[in-house]
N, CA, C and O of each residue as an XYZ file, in Angstrom:
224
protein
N     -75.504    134.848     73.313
C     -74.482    133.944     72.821
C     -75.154    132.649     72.365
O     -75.467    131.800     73.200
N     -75.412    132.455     70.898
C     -75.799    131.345     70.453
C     -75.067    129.919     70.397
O     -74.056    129.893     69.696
N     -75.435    128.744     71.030
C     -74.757    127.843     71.205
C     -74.608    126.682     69.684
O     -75.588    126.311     69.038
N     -73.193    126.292     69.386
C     -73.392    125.531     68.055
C     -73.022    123.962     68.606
O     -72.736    123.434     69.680
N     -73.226    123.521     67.077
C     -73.300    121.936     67.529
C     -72.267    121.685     67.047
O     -72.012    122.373     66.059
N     -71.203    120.651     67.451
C     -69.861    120.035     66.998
C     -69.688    119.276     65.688
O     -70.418    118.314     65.451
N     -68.802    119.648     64.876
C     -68.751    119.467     63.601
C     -68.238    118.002     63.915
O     -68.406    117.206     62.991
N     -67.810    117.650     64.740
C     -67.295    116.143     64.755
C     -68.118    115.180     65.881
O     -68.279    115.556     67.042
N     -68.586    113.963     65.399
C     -68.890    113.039     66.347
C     -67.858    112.227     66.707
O     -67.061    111.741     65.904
N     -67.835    111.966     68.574
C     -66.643    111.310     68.475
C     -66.988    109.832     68.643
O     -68.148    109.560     68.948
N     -66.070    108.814     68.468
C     -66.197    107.901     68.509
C     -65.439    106.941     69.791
O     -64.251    106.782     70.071
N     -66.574    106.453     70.348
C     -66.506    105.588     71.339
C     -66.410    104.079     71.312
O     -67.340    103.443     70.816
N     -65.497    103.546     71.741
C     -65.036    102.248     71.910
C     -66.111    101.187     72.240
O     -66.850    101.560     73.151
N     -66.399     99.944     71.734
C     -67.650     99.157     72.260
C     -67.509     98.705     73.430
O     -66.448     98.088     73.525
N     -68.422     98.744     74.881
C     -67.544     98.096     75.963
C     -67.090     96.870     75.967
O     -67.164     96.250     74.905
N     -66.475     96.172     77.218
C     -65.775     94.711     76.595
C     -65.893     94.063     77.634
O     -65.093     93.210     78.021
N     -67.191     94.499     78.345
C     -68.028     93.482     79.360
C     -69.550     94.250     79.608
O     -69.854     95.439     79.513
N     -69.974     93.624     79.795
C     -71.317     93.968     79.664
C     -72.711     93.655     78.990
O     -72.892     92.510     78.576
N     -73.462     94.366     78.888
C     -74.984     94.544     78.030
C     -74.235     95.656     76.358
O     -74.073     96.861     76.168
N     -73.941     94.187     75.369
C     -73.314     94.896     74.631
C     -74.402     94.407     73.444
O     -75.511     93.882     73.539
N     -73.710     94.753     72.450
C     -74.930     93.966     70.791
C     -74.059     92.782     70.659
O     -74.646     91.725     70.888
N     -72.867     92.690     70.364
C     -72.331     91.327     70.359
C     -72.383     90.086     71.463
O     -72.493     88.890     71.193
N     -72.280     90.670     72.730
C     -73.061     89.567     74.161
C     -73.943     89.481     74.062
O     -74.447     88.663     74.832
N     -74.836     90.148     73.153
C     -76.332     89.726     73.805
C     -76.567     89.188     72.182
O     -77.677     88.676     72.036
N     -75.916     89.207     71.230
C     -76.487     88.434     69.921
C     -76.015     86.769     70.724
O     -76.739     85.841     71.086
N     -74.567     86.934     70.772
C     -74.268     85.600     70.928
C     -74.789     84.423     72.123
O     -74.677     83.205     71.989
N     -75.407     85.169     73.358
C     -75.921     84.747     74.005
C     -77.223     83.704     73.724
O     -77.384     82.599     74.242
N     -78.299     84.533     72.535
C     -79.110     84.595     72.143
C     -79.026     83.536     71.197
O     -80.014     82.821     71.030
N     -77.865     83.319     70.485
C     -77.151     82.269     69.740
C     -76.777     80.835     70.558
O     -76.532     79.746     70.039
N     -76.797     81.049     71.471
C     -76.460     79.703     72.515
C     -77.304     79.158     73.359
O     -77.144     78.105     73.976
N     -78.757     80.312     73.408
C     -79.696     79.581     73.986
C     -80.218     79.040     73.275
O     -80.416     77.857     73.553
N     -80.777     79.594     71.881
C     -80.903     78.799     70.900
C     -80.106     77.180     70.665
O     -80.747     76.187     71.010
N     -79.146     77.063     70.257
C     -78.562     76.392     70.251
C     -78.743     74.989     71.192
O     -78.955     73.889     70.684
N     -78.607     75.252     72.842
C     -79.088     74.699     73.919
C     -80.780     74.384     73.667
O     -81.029     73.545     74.533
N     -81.413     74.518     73.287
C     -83.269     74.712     73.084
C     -83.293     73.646     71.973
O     -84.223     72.848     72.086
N     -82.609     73.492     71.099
C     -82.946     72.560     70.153
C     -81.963     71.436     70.305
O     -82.187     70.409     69.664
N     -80.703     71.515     71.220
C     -80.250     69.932     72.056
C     -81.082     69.501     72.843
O     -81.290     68.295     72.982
N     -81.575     70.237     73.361
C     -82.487     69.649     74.488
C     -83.855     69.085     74.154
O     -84.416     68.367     74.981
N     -84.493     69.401     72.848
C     -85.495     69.041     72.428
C     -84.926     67.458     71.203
O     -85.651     66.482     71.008
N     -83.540     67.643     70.591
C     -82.973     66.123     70.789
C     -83.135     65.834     71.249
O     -84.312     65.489     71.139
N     -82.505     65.403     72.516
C     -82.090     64.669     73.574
C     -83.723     64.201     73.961
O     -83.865     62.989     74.128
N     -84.609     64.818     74.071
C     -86.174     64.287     74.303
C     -86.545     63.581     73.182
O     -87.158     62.519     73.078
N     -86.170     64.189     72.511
C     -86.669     63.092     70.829
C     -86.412     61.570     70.936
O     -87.191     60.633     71.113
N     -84.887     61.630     70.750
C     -83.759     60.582     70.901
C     -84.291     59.396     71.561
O     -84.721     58.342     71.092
N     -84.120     59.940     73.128
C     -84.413     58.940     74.221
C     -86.009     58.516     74.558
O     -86.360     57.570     75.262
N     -86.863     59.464     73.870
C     -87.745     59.308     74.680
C     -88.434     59.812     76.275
O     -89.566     59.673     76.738
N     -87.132     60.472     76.855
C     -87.692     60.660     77.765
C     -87.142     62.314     78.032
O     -86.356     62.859     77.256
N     -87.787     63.086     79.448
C     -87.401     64.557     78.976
C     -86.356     64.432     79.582
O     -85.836     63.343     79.823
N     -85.821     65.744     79.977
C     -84.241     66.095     79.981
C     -84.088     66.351     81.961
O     -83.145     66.545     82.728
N     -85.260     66.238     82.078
C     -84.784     66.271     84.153
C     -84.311     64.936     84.272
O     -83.233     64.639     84.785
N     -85.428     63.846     83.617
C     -85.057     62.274     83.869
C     -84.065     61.941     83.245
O     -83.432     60.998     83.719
N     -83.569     62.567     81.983
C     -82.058     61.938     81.358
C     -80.808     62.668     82.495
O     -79.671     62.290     82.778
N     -81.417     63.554     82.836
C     -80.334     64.119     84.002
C     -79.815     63.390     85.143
O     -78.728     63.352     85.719
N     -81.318     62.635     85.334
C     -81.311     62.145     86.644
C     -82.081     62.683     87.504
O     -82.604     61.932     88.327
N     -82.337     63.990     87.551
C     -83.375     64.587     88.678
C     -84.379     64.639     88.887
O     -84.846     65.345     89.780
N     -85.114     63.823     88.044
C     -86.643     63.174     87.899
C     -87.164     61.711     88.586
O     -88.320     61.326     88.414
């Protein structure tokens, strides 16, 4: 008995929490984002971002 392959692929829903392509683009988008305020904020003031915090 020869086994065949399914004429249809089915289609699966993207999950809607998780390790997805859209969480992990946009994530990737906000660290970015955060990486070049923070390298402002050192520009700006002069000083780095523990001591503008305060925790320096």
């Amino acid at each position: 008995m020869a086994q065949t392959e399914p004429s249809v692929t089915p289609k699966f829903e993207d999950p809607k929490f998780g390790f997805n392509y859209y969480a992990e683009r946009l994530n990737g988008r906000a660290a970015m984002i955060g990486f070049f305020l923070t390298l402002g904020i050192e520009y700006l003031t002069g000083k780095g971002l523990l001591t503008w915090l305060g925790l320096q």
